[in-house]
C-alpha positions as CSV (number, residue, x, y, z in Angstrom):
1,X,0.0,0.0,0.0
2,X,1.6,3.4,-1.1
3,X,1.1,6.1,1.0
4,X,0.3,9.8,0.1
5,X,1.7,11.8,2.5
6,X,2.1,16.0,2.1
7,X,1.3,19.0,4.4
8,X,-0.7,21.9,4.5
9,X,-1.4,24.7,6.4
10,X,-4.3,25.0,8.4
11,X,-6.9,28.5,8.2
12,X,-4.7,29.6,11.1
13,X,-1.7,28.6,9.5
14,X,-0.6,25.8,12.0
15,X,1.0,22.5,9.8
16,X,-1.1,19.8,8.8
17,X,-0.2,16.5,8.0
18,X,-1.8,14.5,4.8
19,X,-2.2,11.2,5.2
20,X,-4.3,9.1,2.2
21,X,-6.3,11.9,3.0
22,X,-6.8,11.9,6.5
23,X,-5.7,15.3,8.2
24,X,-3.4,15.1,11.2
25,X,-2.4,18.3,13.2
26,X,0.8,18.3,15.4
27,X,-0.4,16.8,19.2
28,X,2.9,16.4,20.8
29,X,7.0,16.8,20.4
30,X,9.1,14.4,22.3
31,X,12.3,15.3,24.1
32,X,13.9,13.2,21.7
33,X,12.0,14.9,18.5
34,X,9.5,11.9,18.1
35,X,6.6,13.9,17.2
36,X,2.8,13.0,17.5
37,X,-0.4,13.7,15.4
38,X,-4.0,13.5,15.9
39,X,-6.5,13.4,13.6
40,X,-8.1,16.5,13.0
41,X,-11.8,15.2,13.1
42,X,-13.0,14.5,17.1
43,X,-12.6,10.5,17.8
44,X,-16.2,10.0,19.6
45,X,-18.2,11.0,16.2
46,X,-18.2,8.2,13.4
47,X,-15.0,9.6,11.3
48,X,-16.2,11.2,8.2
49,X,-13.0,12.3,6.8
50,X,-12.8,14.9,3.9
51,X,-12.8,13.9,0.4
52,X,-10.1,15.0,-2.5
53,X,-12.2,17.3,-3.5
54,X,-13.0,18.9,-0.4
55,X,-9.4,18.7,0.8
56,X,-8.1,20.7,-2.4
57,X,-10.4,23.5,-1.9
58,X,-9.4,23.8,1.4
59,X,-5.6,23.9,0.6
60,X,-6.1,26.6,-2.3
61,X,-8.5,28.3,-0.1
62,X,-5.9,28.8,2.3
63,X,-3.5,29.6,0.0
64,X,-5.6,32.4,-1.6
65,X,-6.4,33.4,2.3
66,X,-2.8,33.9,2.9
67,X,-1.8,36.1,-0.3
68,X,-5.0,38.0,-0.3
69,X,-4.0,39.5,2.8
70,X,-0.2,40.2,2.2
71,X,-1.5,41.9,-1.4
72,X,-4.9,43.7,-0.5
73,X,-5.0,45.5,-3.4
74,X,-4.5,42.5,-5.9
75,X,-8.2,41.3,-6.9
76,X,-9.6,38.1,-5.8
77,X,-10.5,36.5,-9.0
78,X,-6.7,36.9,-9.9
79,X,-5.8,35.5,-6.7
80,X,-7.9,32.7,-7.2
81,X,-7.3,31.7,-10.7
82,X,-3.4,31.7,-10.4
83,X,-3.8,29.5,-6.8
84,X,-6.0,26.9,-9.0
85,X,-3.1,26.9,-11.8
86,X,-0.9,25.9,-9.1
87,X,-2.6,22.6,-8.3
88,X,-2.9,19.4,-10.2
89,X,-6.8,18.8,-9.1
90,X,-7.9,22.1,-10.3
91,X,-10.4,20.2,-13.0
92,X,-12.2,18.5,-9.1
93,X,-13.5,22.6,-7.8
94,X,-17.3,23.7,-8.9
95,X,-18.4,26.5,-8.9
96,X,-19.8,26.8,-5.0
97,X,-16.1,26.1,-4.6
98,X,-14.8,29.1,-5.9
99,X,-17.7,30.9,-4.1
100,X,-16.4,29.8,-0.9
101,X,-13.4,30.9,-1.7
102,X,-14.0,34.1,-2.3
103,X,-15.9,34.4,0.8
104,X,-12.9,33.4,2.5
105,X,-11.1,35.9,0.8
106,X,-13.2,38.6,2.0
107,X,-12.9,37.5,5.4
108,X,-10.0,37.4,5.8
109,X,-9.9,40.9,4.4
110,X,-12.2,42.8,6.5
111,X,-10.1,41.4,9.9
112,X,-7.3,43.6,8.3
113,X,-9.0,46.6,8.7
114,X,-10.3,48.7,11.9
115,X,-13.9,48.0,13.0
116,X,-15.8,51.1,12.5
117,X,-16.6,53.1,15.3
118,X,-20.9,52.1,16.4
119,X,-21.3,55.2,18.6
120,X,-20.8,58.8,18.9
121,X,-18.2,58.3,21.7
122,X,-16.4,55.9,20.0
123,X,-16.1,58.4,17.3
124,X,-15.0,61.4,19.8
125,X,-12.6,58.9,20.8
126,X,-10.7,57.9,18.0
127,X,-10.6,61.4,16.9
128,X,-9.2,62.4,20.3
129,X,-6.1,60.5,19.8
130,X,-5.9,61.2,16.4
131,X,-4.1,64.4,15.6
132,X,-5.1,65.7,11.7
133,X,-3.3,68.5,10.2
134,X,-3.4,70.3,7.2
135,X,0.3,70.1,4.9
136,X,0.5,73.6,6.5
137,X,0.7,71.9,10.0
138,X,-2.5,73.1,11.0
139,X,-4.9,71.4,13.6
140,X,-8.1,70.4,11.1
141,X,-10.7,69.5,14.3
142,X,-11.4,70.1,17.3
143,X,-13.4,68.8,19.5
144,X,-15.5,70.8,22.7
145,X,-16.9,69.9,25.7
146,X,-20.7,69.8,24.2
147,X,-19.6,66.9,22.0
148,X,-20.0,68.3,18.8
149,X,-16.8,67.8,16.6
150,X,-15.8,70.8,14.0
151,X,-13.5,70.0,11.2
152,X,-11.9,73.1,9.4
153,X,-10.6,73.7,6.1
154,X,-8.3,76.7,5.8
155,X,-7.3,78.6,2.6
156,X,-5.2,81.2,4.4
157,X,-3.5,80.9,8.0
158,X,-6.1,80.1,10.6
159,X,-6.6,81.6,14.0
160,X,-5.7,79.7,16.8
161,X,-8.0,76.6,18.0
């Protein structure tokens, strides 16, 4: 019996191991460097593992995961259609596939950015700490004690805030 071992990174980007299919992540490291590996699915449940199909999707999801957020700019369908080049099952992926990767995509997108701000104070907050000034090194915003925020646009030099 041949068997088809590889490795892959998990959606948090911990190793996998591939066995004939059958993920394994890394349980234990000896002090003599003998590792161990568990399966990934819980032992209690009848084991359901993943098929080829599904297990390529996940690898070129992750893939796609990983260089979508190192090139934000770069535009998914690119990112996907050179991550399916890359691997030999590319002919097993539907199209719900390629929808779920693109979700994934865009997930892991938005945790890039900064949550917006859901209330007023949050708003005063952030603007608080931030300090905006013109290319003129002027103060844009101010902020009183009523709440209110003023931003100001100057053409000449300003009066003092």
């Amino acid at each position: 019996m041949s068997e088809n071992v590889s490795f892959m990174l998990s959606e948090k980007g911990k190793q996998l191991l591939v066995l004939n299919n059958f993920k394994f992540f890394k349980h234990h490291t000896s002090k003599k460097n003998e590792i161990t590996w568990r399966c990934v699915i819980n032992l209690s449940v009848v084991q359901n593992h993943a098929s080829d199909s599904t297990l390529n999707r996940q690898q070129i999801s992750n893939a796609c995961k990983r260089k979508a957020v190192d090139s934000i700019v770069e535009n998914p369908s690119k990112i996907i259609r050179k991550e399916v080049s890359n691997y030999a099952n590319e002919g097993d992926l539907i199209a719900p596939d390629l929808k779920l990767i693109a979700r994934n995509i865009h997930n892991a997108r938005m945790h890039c950015f900064p949550k917006l701000p859901t209330s007023r104070k949050e708003v005063h907050e952030i603007l608080s700490l931030l300090d905006i000034k013109t290319n003129r090194d002027y103060r844009t915003s101010k902020i009183n004690k009523y709440d209110y925020v003023k931003l100001l646009s100057y053409r000449n030099k300003p009066h003092k805030i």
